[in-house]
C-alpha positions as CSV (number, residue, x, y, z in Angstrom):
1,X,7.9,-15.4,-33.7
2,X,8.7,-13.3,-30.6
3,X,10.4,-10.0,-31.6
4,X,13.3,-9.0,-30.0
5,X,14.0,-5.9,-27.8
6,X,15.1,-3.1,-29.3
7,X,18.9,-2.0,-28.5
8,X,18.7,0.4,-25.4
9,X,20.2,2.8,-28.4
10,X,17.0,3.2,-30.0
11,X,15.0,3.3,-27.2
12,X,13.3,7.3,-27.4
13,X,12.9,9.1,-23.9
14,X,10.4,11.2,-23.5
15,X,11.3,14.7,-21.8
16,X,10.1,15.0,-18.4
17,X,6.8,17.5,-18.4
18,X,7.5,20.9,-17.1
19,X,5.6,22.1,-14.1
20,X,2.9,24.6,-14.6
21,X,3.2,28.3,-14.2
22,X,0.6,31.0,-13.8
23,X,2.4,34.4,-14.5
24,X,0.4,37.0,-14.4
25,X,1.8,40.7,-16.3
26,X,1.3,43.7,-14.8
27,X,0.0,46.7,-17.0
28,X,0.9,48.9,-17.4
29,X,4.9,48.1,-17.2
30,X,8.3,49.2,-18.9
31,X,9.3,52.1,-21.1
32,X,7.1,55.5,-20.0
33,X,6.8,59.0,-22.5
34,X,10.2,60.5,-20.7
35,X,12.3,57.4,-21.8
36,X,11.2,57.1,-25.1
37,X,11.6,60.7,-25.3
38,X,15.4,60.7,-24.4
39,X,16.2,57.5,-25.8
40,X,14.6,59.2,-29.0
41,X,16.8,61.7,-29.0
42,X,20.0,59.8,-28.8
43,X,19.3,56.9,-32.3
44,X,17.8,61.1,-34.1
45,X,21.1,62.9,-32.8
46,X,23.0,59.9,-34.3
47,X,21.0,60.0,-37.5
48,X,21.1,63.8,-38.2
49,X,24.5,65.1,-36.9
50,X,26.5,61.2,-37.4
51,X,28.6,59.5,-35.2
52,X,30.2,59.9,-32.6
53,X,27.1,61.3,-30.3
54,X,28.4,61.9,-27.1
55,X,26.1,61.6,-23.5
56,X,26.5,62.9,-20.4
57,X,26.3,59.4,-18.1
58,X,23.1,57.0,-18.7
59,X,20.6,58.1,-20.9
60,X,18.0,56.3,-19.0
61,X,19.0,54.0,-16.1
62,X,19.0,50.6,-18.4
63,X,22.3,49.2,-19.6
64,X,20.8,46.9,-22.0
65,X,19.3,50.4,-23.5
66,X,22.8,51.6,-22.8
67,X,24.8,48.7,-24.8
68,X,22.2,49.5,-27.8
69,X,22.6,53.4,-28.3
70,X,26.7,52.4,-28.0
71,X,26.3,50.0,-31.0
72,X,24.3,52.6,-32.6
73,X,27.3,55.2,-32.2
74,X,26.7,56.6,-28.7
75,X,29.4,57.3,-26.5
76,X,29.0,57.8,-22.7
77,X,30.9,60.0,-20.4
78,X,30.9,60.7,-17.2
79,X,31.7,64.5,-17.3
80,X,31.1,67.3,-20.2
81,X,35.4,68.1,-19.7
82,X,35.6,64.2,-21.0
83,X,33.5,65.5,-24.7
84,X,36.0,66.8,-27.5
85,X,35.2,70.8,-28.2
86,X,33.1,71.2,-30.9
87,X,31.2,67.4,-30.4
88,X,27.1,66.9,-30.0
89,X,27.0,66.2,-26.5
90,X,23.2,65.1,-25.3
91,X,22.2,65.3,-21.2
92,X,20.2,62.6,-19.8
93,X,16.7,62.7,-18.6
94,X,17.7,62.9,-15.4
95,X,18.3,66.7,-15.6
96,X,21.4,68.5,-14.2
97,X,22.7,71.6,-12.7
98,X,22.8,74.8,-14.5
99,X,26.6,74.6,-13.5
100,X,26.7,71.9,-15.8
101,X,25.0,72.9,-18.7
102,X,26.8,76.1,-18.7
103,X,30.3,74.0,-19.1
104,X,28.6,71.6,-22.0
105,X,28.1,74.9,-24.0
106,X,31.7,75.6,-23.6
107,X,34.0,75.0,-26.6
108,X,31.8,74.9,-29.2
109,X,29.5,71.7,-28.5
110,X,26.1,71.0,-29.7
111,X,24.2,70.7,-26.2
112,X,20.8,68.7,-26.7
113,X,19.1,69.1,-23.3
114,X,17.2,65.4,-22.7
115,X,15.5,65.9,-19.5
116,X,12.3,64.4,-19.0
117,X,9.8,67.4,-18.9
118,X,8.2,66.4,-15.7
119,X,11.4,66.2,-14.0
120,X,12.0,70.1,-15.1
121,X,8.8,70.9,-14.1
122,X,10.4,69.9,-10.4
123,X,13.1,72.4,-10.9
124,X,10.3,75.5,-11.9
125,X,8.7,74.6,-8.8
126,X,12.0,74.7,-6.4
127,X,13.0,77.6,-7.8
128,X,9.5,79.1,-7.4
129,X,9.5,78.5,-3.6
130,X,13.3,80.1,-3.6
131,X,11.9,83.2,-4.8
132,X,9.2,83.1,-2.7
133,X,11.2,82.8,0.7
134,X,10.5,79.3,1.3
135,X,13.0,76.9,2.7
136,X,13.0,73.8,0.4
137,X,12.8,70.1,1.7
138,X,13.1,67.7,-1.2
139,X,11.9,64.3,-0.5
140,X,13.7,61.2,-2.5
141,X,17.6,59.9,-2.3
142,X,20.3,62.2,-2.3
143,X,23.2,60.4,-4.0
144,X,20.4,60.1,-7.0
145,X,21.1,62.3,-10.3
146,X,17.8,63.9,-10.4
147,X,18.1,65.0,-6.7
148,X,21.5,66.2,-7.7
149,X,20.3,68.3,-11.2
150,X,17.2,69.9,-8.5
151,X,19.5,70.7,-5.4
152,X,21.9,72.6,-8.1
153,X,18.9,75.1,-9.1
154,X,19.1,76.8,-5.7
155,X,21.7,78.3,-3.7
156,X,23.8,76.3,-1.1
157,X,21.5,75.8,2.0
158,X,18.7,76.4,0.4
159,X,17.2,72.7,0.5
160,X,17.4,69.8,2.5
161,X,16.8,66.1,0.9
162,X,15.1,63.2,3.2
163,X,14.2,59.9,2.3
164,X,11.9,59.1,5.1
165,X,9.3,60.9,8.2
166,X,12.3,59.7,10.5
167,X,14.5,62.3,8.9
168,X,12.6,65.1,10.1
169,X,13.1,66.0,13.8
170,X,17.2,66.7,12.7
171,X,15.7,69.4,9.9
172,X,17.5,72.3,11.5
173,X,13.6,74.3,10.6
174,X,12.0,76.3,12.9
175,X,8.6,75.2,13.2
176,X,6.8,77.9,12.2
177,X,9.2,78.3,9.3
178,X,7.9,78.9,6.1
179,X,8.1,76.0,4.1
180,X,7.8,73.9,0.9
181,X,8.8,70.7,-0.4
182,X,9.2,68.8,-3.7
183,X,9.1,65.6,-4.5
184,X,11.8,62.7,-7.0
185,X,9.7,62.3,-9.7
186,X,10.6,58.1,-9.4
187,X,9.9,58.1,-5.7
188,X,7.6,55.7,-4.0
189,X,4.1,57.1,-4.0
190,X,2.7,55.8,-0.5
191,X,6.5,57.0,0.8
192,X,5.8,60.6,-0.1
193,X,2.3,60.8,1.0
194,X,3.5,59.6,4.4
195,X,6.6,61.8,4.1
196,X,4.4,64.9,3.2
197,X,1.6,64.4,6.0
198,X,4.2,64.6,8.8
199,X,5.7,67.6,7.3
200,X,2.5,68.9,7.2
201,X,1.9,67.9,10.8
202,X,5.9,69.8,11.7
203,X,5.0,72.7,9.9
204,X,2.3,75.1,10.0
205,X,3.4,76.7,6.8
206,X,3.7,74.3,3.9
207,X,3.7,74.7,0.6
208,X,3.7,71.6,-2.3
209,X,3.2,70.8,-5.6
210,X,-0.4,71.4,-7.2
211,X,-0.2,68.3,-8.3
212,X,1.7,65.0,-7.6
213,X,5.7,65.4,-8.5
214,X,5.6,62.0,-8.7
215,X,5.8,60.9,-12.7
216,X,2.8,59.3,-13.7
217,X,4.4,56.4,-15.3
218,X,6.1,55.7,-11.6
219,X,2.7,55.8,-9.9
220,X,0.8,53.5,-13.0
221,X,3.5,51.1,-12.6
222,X,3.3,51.1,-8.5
223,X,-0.5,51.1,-8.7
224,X,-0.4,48.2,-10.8
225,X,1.7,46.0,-8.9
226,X,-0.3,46.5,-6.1
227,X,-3.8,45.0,-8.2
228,X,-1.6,41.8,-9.3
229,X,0.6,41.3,-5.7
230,X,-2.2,39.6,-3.9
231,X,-3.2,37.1,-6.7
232,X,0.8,35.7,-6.7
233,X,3.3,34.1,-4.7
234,X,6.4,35.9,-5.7
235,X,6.9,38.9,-8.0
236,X,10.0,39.4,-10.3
237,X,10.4,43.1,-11.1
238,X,12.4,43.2,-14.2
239,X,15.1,46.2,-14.4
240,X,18.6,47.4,-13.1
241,X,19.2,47.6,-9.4
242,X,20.7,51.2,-9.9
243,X,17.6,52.0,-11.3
244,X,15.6,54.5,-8.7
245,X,11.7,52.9,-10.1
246,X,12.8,49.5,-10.2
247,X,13.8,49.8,-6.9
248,X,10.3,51.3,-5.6
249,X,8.8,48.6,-7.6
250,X,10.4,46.1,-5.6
251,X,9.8,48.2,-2.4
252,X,6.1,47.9,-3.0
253,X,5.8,44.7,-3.3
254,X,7.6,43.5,0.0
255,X,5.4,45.9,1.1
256,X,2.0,44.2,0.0
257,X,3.4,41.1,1.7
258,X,5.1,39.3,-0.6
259,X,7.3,36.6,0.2
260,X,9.9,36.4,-2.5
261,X,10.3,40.1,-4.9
262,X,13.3,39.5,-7.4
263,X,14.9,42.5,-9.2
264,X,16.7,41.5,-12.0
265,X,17.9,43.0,-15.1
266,X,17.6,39.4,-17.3
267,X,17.1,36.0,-16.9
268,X,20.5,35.7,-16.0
269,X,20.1,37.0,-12.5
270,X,16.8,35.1,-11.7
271,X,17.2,33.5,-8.4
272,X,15.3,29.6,-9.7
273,X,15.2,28.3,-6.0
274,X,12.6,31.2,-5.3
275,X,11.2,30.3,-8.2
276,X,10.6,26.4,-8.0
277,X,7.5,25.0,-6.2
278,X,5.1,28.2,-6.6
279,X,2.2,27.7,-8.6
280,X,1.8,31.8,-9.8
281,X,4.8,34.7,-10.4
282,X,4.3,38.2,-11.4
283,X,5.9,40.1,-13.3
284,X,6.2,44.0,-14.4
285,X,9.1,46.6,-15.6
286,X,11.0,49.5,-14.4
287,X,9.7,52.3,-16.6
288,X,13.4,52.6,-17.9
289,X,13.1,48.9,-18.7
290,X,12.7,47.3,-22.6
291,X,9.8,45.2,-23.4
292,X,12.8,42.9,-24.4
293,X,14.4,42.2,-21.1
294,X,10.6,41.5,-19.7
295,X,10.5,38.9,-22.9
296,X,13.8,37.2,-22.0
297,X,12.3,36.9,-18.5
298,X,9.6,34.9,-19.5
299,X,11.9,32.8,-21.9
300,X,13.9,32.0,-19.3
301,X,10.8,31.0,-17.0
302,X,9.8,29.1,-20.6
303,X,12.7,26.9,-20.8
304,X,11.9,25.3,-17.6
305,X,7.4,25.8,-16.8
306,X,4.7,25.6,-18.8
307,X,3.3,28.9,-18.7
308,X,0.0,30.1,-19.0
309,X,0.3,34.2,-18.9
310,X,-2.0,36.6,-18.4
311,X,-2.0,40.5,-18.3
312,X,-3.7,42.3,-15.9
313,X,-4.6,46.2,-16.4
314,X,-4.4,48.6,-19.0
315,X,-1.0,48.8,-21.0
316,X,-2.1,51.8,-23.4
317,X,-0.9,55.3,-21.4
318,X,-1.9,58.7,-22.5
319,X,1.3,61.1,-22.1
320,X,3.1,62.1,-24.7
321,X,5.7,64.2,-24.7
322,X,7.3,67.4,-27.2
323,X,10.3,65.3,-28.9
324,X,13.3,66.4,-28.2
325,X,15.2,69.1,-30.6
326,X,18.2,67.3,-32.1
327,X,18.8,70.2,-35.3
């Protein structure tokens, strides 16, 4: 007896198989000491002193850590006039001016000072070459808080900020000028090292840092991408596009030649069309960036490739910082 077809009702499609996917992590990648630090401080200000905890703008350049500290009890605020007399009121790791911090002690508020240590250890140094008659050149981007907190440690005039060697020749130095310059703590490494040799070669006395300005977690993270880039075809760097490292992450690898860099703060934003038809991605994190979003990534790349992932480099970093005094 011949059995009849089965209703086209019954009939079970497979799913189509998913392409393959090399993605390779970089490592180290995401959260550094100086972002734990202040991020610390905000979820230990909430537990000891209560909500509300109020912060002077982001915490960290992250909304997703952002959105998080606001369901914890955190409210952000532009300006210190915007914080109720008498509140906690917490300012970022970006640092600010001493203008600034003088008005957040005004009426009565609990000021918990959340720079990141290395970025105060900019500010020593500025001032330093102040005092010692040196003209100061800072090199990173302007309209960026840090640059803003460092400029306000010294008197009007008393720095100029460039973002590239082009910026130079309009310095209105004498040559023989004395000299010194600083450095964003988030700014491209390879940038500055250029940046600093043609001061070097403008001015015949210089002084810099003793040791790189640059943060360590921004030059791991930089370093790294460079060992993954040439083993890819297209790298996504995971984090905000106001975010100063993320950026410099993505700077660095158009640099090594990449064809398609993505900066996105989630899955969301991923661009697939750069994605389909390559056969390897990489992938790393802003140092302001949660393990989280870099997890959501690769769900996103999930739901549509069969990944095989691998990590490339060292995760586990030494620097730990002094926690922050929220009592």
């Amino acid at each position: 007896m011949v059995q009849a077809p089965a209703p086209m009702g019954d009939v079970q499609l497979r799913p189509a198989p998913r392409p393959p996917l090399r993605v390779v992590l970089a490592a180290p990648r995401g959260f550094c000491a100086g972002v734990r630090r202040a991020i610390d401080a905000v979820t230990q200000a909430i537990d000891h002193h209560g909500a509300p905890v109020y912060v002077r703008r982001a915490i960290v350049h992250n909304l997703a850590v952002v959105r998080e500290l606001e369901a914890r009890g955190a409210i952000f605020v532009q300006e210190v006039d915007e914080v109720p007399p008498g509140a906690v009121l917490i300012l970022s790791a970006h640092g600010v001016t001493p203008g600034i911090a003088q008005a957040a002690e005004q009426g009565g508020r609990r000021v918990i000072d959340a720079t990141c240590p290395l970025v105060a250890k900019v500010h020593r140094e500025v001032v330093r070459h102040h005092r010692d008659g040196r003209h100061v050149i800072l090199i990173g981007h302007a309209d960026h808080p840090e640059i803003e907190g460092t400029l306000g440690q010294l008197p009007p005039g008393a720095a100029d900020v460039i973002a590239s060697s082009s910026e130079i020749d309009a310095l209105d130095i004498p040559p023989a000028g004395k000299v010194a310059f600083a450095v964003q703590t988030t700014f491209s490494v390879d940038e500055a090292d250029g940046i600093a040799a043609a001061l070097g070669a403008r001015f015949a006395d210089l002084a810099g840092p003793s040791g790189s300005d640059i943060c360590y977690a921004t030059t791991n993270r930089q370093a790294a991408l460079r060992a993954i880039a040439p083993s890819v075809d297209a790298i996504i760097v995971v984090g905000e596009s106001f975010s100063s490292n993320a950026n410099r992450l993505a700077e660095v690898a158009a640099a090594q030649g990449c064809e398609s860099v993505q900066l996105v703060a989630g899955p969301e934003e991923l661009d697939w069309s750069a994605v389909e038809g390559r056969a390897s991605i990489g992938v790393t994190a802003a140092a302001s960036t949660p393990e989280s979003s870099v997890s959501a990534v690769l769900d996103g790349l999930r739901a549509r490739f069969d990944l095989a992932i691998e990590e490339i480099g060292s995760p586990i970093e030494s620097a730990h910082f002094r926690p922050v005094r929220v009592a």
